[in-house]
C-alpha positions as CSV (number, residue, x, y, z in Angstrom):
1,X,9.3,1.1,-12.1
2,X,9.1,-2.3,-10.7
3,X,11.3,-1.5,-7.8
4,X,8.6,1.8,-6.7
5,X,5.3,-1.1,-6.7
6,X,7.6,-3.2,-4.8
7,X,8.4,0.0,-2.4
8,X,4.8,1.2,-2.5
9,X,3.5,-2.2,-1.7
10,X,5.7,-2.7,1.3
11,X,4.7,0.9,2.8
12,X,1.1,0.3,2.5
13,X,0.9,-3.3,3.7
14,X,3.6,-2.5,6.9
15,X,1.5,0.9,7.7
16,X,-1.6,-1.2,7.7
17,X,-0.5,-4.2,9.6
18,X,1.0,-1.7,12.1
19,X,-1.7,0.0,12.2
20,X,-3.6,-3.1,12.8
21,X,-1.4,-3.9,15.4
22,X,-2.1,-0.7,17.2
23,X,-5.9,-1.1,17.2
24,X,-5.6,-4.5,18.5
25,X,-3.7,-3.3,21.9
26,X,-5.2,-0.4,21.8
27,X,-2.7,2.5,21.2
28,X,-2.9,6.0,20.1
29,X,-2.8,6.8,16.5
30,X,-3.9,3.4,15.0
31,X,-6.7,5.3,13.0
32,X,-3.9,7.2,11.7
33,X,-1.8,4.5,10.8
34,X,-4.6,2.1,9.2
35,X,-6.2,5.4,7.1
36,X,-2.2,5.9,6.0
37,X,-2.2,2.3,4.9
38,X,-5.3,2.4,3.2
39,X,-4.3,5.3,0.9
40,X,-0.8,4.4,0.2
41,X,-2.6,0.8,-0.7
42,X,-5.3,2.9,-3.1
43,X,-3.8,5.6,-4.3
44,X,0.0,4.9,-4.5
45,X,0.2,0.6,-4.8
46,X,-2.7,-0.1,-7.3
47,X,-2.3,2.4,-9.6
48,X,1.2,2.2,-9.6
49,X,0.8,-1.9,-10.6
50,X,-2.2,-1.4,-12.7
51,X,0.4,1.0,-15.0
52,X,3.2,-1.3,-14.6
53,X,1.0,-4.1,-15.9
54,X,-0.4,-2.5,-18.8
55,X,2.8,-0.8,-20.0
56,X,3.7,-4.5,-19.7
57,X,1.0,-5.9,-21.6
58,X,1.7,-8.0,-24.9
59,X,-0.2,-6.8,-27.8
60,X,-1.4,-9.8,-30.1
């Protein structure tokens, strides 16, 4: 489990930096690569750490 946030995490953040990249020298496909980014970041990194951390979570 902790190795697939750390993997989700590093596809999202390297699509959207890329993707970044892209826009700012203005080459094809860096709408693709941000939106990419955004939704591995949303939908695959967040939840995966918001389960991680409440599986995680100490009960008192």
């Amino acid at each position: 489990m902790k190795n697939a946030v750390y993997v989700l995490g590093f596809l999202a953040f390297f699509t959207l930096s890329t993707g970044i990249m892209f826009e700012f020298f203005h080459w094809p496909f860096a709408a693709i690569l941000m939106m990419l980014g955004f939704v591995l970041f949303n939908f695959g990194f967040l939840p995966t750490l918001f389960y991680k951390l409440y599986k995680t979570q100490k009960v008192v």
